[in-house]
C-alpha positions, -999 to 999 in steps of 0.1 A, spaced: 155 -73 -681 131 -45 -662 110 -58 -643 91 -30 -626 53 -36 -611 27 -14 -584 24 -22 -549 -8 -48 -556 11 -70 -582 41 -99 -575 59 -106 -607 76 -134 -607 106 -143 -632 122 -177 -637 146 -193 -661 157 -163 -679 196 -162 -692 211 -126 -698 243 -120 -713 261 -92 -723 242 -58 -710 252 -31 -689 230 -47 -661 216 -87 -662 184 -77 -639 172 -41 -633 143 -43 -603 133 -6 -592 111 16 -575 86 -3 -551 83 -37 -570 77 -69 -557 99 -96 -577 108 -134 -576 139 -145 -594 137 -180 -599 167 -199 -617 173 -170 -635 213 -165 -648 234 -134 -653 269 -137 -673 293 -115 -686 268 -85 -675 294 -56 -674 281 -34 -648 258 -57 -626 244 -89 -626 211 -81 -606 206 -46 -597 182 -39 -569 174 -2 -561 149 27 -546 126 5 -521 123 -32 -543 119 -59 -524 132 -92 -543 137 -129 -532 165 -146 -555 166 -185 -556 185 -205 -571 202 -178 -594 238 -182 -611 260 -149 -616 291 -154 -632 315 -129 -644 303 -93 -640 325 -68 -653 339 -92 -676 333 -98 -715 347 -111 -745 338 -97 -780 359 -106 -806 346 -74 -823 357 -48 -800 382 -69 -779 385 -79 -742 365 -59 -715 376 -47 -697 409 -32 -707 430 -2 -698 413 22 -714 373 5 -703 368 -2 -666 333 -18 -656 313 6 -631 311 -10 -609 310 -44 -618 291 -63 -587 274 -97 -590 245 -87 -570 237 -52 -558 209 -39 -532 210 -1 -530 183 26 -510 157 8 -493 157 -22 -517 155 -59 -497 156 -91 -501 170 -127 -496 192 -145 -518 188 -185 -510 206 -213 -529 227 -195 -555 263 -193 -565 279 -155 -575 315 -159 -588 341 -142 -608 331 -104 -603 350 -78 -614 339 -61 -581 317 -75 -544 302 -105 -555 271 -94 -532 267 -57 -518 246 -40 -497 247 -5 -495 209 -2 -482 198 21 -462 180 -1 -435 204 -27 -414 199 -65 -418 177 -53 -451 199 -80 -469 198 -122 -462 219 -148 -476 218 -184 -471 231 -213 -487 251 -192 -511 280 -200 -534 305 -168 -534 336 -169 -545 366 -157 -563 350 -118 -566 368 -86 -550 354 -86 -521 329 -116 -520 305 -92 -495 307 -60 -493 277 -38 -466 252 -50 -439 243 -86 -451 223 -108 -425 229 -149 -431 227 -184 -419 204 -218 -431 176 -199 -435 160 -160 -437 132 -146 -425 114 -112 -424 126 -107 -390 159 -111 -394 181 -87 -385 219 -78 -383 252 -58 -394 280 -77 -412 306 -72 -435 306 -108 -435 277 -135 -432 273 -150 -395 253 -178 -389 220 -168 -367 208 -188 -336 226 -202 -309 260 -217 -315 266 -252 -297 298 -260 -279 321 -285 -291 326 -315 -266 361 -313 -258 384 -343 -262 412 -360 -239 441 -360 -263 468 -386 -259 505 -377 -262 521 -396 -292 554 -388 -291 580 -380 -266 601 -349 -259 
């Protein structure tokens, strides 16, 4: 799926499944885009591919298994001879932004998130499921509970924004002896 709008629109796209194509979601040039519940598996070179200066909020997505793909037809992908390119869960590249909020990415061939923007901190996550991809986050990602506009940061790997209280310490008893 392409979705691809001017400047004055906001498309909005929910509850869409997409399953075996080069690339689940495709959002380019300057578009404004909502992906609502949507799910990408078995996608073989992305799962949701953001690019030139698209700006798209992701809720409550579910990416599974990018770069990976059975066909009974023309066997198992990839193989020796077929390597997905590059096989990411979620990609923002250029000046693309965005947020990803409540969603899980697993199971990618390659990052399960990347973020190879141009801008720092162009990239939130919050509440987000990743795991068992190679590397789970890979680029500048901002994160914590919540994202905002005016977030901003440089990460390899999600921190949590806002201040950090100190644990109480605790008078620890000696149980056994020497």
């Amino acid at each position: 799926m392409q979705p691809q709008s001017p400047l004055n629109r906001y498309v909005i796209v929910r509850n869409i499944t997409s399953r075996n194509w080069a690339s689940g979601f495709q959002i380019r040039g300057s578009s404004r885009v909502a992906l609502e519940g949507v799910k990408a598996d078995s996608n073989v070179n992305y799962g949701i591919e953001v690019s030139d200066s698209a700006r798209v909020a992701i809720t409550g997505a579910q990416i599974h298994g990018t770069g990976f793909r059975l066909n009974p037809a023309t066997g198992d992908f990839p193989s020796p001879n077929f390597i997905p390119n590059p096989g990411k869960g979620i990609e923002f590249d250029d000046s693309s932004s965005g947020s990803i909020l409540f969603s899980t990415i697993t199971g990618s061939f390659r990052a399960g998130i990347s973020s190879t923007t141009n801008s720092r901190g162009s990239v939130c996550i919050a509440n987000v499921n990743v795991f068992d991809n190679t590397p789970n986050f890979e680029g500048s990602l901002t994160g914590g509970t919540s994202c905002s506009q005016s977030q901003r940061g440089n990460s390899s790997t999600p921190q949590k924004q806002g201040k950090q209280k100190a644990k109480p310490r605790r008078k620890t008893e000696r149980l056994f002896g020497d």
